[in-house]
DOPATI-61783 format. One record per residue (C-alpha): residue number from 1; x, y, z. Coordinates in steps of 0.2 Angstrom, whole numbers, padded with zeros to 4 digits, m for minus. Layout:
<sites>
- NUM,X,Y,Z $
...
</sites>
This chain:
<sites>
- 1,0010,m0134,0190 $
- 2,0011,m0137,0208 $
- 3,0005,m0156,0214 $
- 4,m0009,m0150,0223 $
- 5,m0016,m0141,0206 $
- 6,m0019,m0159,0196 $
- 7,m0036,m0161,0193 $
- 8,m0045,m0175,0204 $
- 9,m0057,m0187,0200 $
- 10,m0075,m0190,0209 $
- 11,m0069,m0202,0220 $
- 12,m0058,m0189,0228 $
- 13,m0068,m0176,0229 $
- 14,m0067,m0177,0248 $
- 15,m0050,m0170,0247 $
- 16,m0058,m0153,0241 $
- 17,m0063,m0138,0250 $
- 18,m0080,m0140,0246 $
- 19,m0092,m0141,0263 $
- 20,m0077,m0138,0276 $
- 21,m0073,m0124,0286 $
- 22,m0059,m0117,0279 $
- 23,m0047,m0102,0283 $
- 24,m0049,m0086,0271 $
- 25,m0032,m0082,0263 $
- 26,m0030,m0062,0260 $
- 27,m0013,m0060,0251 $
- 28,m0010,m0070,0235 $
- 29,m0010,m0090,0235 $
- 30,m0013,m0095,0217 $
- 31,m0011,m0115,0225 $
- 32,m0029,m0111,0231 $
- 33,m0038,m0117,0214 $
- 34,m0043,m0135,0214 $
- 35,m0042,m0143,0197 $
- 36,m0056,m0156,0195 $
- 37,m0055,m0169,0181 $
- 38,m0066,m0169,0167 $
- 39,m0064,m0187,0164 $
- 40,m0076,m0196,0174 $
- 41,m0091,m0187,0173 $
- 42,m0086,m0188,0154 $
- 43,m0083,m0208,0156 $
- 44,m0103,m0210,0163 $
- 45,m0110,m0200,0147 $
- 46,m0100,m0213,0136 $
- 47,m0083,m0201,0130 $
- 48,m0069,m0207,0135 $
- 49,m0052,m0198,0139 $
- 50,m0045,m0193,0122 $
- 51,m0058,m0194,0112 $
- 52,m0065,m0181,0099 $
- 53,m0077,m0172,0110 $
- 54,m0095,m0171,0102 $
- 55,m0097,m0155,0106 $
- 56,m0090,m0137,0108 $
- 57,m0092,m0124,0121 $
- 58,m0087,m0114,0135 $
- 59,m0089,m0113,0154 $
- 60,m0093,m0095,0156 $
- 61,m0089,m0089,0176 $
- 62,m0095,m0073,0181 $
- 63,m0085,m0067,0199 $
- 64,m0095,m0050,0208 $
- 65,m0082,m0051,0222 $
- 66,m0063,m0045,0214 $
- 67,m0053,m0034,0223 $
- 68,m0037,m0028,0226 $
- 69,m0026,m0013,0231 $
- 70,m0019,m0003,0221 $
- 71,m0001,0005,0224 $
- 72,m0005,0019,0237 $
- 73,m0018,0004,0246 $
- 74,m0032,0010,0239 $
- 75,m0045,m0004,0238 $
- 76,m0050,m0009,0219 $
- 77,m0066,m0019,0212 $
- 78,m0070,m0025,0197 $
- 79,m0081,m0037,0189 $
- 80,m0073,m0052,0179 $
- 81,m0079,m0063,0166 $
- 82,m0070,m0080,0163 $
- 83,m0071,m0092,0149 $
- 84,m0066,m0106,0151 $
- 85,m0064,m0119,0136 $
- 86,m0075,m0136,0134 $
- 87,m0063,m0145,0131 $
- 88,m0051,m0142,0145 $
- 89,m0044,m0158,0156 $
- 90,m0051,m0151,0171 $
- 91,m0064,m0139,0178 $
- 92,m0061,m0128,0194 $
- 93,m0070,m0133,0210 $
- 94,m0079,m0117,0214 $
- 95,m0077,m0113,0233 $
- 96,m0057,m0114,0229 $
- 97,m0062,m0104,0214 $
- 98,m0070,m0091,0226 $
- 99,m0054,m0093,0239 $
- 100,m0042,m0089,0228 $
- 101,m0051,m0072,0222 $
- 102,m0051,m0068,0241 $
- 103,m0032,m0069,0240 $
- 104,m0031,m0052,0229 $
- 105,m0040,m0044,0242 $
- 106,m0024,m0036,0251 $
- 107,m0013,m0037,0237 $
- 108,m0006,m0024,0228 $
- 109,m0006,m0024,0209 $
- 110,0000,m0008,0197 $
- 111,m0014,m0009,0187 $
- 112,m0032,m0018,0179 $
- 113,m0020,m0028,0168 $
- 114,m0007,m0032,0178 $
- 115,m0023,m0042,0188 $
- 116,m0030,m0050,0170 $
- 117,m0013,m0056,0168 $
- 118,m0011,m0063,0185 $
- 119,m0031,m0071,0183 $
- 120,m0026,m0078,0165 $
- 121,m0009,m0084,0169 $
- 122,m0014,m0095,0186 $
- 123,m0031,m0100,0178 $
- 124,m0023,m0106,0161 $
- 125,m0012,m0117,0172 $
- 126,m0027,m0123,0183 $
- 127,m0039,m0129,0167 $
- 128,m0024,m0132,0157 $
- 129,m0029,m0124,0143 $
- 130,m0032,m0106,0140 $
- 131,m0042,m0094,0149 $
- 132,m0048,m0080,0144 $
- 133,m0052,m0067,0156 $
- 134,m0060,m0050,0155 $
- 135,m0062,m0037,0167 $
- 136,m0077,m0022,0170 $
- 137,m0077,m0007,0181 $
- 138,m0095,m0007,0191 $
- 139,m0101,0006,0178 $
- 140,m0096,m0004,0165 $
- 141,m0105,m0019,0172 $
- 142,m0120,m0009,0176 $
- 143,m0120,m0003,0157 $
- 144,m0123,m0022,0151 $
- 145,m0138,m0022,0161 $
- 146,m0148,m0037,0166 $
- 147,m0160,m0045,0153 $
- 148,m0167,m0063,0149 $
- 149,m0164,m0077,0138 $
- 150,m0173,m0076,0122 $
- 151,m0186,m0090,0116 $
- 152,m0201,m0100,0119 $
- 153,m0204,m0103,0138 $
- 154,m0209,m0120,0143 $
- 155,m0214,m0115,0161 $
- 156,m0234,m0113,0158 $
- 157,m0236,m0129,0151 $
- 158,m0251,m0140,0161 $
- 159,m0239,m0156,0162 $
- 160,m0239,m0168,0179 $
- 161,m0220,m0172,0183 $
- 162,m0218,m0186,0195 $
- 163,m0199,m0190,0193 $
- 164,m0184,m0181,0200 $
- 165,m0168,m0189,0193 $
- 166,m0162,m0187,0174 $
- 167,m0175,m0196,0164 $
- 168,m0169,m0195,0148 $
- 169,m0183,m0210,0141 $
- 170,m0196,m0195,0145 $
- 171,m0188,m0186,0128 $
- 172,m0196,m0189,0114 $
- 173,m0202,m0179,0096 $
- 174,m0218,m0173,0093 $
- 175,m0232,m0183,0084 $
- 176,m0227,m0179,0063 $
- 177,m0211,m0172,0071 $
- 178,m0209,m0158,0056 $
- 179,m0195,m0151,0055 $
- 180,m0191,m0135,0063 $
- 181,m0179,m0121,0073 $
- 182,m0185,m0116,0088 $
- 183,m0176,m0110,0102 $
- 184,m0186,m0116,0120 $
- 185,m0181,m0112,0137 $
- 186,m0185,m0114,0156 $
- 187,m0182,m0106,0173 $
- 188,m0186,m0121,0182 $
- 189,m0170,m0130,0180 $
- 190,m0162,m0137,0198 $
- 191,m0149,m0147,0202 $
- 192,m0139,m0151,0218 $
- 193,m0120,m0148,0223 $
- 194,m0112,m0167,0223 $
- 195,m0102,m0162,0238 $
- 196,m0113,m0153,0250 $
- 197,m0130,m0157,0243 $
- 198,m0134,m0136,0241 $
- 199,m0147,m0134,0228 $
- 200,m0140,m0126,0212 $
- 201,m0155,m0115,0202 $
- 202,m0153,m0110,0184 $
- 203,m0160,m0106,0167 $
- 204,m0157,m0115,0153 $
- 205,m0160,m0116,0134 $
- 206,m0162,m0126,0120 $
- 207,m0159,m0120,0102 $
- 208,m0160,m0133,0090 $
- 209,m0165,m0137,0071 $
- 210,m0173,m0156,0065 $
- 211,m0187,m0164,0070 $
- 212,m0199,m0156,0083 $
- 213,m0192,m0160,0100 $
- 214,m0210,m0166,0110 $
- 215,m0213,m0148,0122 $
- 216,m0222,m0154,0138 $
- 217,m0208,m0169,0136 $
- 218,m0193,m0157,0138 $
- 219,m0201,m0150,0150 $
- 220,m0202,m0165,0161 $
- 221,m0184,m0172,0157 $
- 222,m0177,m0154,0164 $
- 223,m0187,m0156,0181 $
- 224,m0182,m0173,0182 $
- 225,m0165,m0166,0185 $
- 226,m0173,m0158,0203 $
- 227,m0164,m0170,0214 $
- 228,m0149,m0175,0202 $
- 229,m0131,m0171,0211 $
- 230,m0118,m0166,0200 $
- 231,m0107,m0150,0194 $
- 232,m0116,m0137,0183 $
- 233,m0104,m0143,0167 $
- 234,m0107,m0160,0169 $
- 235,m0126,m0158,0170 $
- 236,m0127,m0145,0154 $
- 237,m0118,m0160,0145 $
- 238,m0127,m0173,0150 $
- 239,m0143,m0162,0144 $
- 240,m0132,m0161,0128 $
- 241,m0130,m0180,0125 $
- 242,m0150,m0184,0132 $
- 243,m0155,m0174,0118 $
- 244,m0142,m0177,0103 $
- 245,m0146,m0195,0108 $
- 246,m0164,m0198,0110 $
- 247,m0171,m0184,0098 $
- 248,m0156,m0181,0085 $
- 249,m0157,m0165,0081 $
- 250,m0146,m0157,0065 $
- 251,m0141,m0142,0075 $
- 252,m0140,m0141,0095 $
- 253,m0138,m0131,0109 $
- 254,m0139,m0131,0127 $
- 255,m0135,m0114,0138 $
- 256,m0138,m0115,0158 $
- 257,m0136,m0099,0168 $
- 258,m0135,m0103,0185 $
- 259,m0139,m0092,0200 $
- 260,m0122,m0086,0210 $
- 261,m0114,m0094,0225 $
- 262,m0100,m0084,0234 $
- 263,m0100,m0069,0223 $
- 264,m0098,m0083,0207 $
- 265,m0109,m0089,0194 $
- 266,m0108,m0103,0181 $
- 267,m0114,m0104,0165 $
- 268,m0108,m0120,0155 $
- 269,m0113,m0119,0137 $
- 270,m0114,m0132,0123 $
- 271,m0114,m0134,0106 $
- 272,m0114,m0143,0090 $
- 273,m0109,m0126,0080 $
- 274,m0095,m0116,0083 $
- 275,m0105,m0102,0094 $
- 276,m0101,m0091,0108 $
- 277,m0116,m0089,0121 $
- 278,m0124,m0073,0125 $
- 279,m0117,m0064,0141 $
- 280,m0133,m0060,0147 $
- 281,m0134,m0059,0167 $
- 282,m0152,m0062,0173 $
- 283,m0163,m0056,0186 $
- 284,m0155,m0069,0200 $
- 285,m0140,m0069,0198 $
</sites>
């Protein structure tokens, strides 16, 4: 891996592309993606580097914007899909992410696969771990359709919310806290870019089994993440660790799909059981 593909931590995150005017690369330059470590955001939720990660998942990246020529310069598009694991070393800051798409767009590849390689191969390298990559023609993207998540929606409930930055006290069981499985979800969920302070919108759900997790309480512990500034992944795991912490659920789940910026979206998913989220793209995004 080239130098300027190690990931970086927070305190460099300066150095990235993020909020600066930058020059759009047309022919290939897989040195565009920008590894961002893990570690520190990990560090603030109490994991250290090494450790047994507490939970399973997968960063699941949706990308609306791929295309390519093919061998007579005809102009391809696809949708991709990637997954990328929980426990890679780093994530991929987004805008470079995007930048490096843009670099397929005048150059030639012989087929759909010879581009899921190329995806695969230079994204493996960038998380450091596998990637896994899938690629859908507009029909068959158009075919999966757009749906919602499924569950109980917390939106309706008649609470008063008067704090804006992750509040995990405000978690808390219900009175008798039987025990139950429930699946509860809101549209409501914002956070904020940590670079350029743009507002990130997303749905998110919670499927758990234990002890009754307190409704209008969840609710109010997902607002309060309104004015919080930090990276999708990092803020689905710090939802993860709020919860296993405060309410200690047997069985746990957190799945945040957030709205797309430049032609990506994010969806960062958590777990306590070896799961795979649902793929389903919703109405904004």
């Amino acid at each position: 891996m080239s130098e300027e593909q190690q990931p970086v931590s927070g305190d460099k995150l300066d150095t990235t592309l993020l909020g600066k005017h930058t020059e759009y690369v047309s022919t290939y330059a897989p040195s565009l993606l920008f590894p961002i470590s893990r570690a520190e955001s990990r560090r603030e939720l109490g994991l250290e580097e090494g450790q047994e990660l507490p939970f399973l998942g997968v960063d699941l990246w949706t990308a609306y914007e791929l295309s390519w020529l093919n061998e007579s310069g005809l102009p391809q598009v696809a949708v991709a899909e990637f997954h990328i694991p929980s426990n890679s070393p780093a994530i991929i800051e987004s805008k470079s992410f995007k930048l490096y798409l843009n670099s397929f767009n005048q150059t030639v590849f012989k087929s759909f696969d010879d581009v899921l390689r190329t995806l695969e191969s230079d994204l493996s390298a960038a998380a450091r771990v596998p990637v896994v990559v899938s690629l859908f023609t507009l029909a068959q993207s158009a075919a999966r359709g757009i749906g919602h998540v499924e569950g109980e929606s917390l939106d309706n409930l008649d609470v008063v919310i008067d704090t804006y930055e992750p509040a995990p006290e405000l978690l808390c069981l219900t009175e008798g806290a039987a025990e139950v499985s429930e699946t509860l979800y809101s549209d409501l969920l914002k956070t904020n870019c940590p670079v350029t302070g743009q507002p990130d919108w997303a749905s998110v759900v919670v499927q758990y089994r234990g002890a009754q997790i307190d409704h209008e309480a969840l609710l109010k512990y997902l607002v309060s993440f309104r004015e919080h500034q930090d990276f999708h992944e990092h803020c689905v795991e710090r939802i993860y660790m709020d919860l296993m912490e405060r309410c200690q659920p047997q069985q746990l789940s957190v799945y945040a799909r957030y709205t797309r910026r430049g032609g990506l979206d994010i969806n960062p998913y958590r777990s306590s059981e070896v799961t795979q989220p649902d793929g389903v793209r919703l109405t904004r995004q």
